[in-house]
C-alpha positions as CSV (number, residue, x, y, z in Angstrom):
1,X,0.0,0.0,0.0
2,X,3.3,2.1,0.6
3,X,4.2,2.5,-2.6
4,X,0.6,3.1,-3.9
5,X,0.5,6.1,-1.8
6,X,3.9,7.4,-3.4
7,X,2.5,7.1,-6.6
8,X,-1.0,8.6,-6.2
9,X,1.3,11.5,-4.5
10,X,4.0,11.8,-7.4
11,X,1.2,11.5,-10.1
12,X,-1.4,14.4,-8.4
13,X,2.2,16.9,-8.0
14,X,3.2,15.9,-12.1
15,X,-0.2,16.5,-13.2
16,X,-1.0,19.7,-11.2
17,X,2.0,21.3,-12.5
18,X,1.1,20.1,-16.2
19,X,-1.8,21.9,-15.9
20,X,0.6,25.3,-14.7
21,X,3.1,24.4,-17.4
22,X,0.5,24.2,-19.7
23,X,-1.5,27.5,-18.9
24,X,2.0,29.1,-19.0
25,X,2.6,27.7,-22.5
26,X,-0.7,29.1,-23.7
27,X,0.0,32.7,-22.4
28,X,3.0,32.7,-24.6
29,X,1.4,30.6,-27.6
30,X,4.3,28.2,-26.9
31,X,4.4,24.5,-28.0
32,X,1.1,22.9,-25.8
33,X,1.1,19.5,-23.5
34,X,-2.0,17.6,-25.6
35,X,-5.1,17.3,-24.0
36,X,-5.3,13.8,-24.0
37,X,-1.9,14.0,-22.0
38,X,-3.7,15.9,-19.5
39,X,-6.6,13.4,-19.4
40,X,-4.4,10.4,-19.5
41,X,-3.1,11.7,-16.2
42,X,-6.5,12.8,-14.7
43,X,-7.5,8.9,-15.3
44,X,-4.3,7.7,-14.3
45,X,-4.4,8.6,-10.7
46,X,-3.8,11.9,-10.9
47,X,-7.5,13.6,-10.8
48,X,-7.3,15.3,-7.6
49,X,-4.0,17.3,-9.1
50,X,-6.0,17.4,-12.3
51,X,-9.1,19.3,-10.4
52,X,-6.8,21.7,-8.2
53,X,-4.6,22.6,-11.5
54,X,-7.6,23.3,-13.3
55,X,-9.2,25.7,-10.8
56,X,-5.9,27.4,-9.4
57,X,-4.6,27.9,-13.0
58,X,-8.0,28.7,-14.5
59,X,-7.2,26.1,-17.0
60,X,-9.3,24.1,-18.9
61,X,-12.3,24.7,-17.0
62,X,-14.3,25.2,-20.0
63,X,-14.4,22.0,-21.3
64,X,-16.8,20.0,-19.6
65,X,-14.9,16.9,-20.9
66,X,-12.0,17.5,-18.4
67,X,-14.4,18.2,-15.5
68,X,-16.1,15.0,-15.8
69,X,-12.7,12.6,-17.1
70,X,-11.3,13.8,-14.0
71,X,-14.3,13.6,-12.0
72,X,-15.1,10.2,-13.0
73,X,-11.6,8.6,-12.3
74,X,-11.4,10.1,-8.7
75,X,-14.6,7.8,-8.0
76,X,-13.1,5.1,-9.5
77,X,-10.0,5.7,-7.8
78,X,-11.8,6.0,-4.4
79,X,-13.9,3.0,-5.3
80,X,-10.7,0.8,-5.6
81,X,-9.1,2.1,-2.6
82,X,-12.2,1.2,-0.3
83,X,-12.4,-2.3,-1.9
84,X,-8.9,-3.1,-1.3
85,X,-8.9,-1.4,2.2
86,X,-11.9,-2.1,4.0
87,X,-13.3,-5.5,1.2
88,X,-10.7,-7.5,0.1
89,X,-9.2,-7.5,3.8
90,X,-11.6,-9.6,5.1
């Protein structure tokens, strides 16, 4: 469970500062992260970073798409972790 914990951690930190490093990139019409990149992580684990990037950076918040791929994959995240934590340990 460690090492789940360092991941969930690592991949909510990466993704909230793709969403910064991709706001900055817009402001300066720079090269973009793709938007499946930034979905891809939001699904991955990384929703709760996803969410906070969005709203702190102003970001992507109006595309409903994002709201509910990130949305959706924090449930199924929480979903998992209470099946393996409180279910499957039984």
């Amino acid at each position: 469970m460690k090492v789940l914990y360092i991941y969930l951690i690592a991949i909510n930190v990466i993704t909230f500062l793709a969403y910064g490093i991709d706001k900055l990139k817009a402001k300066f019409r720079a090269w973009r992260i793709p938007e499946k990149t930034l979905l891809f992580m939001g699904a991955a684990g990384g929703a709760v970073g996803g969410l906070l990037g969005m709203q702190l950076f102003r970001h992507k918040t109006k595309h409903v798409l994002f709201y509910i791929v990130n949305i959706l994959a924090l449930i199924v995240w929480c979903c998992a972790y209470a099946y393996f934590v409180f279910i499957r340990q039984r």
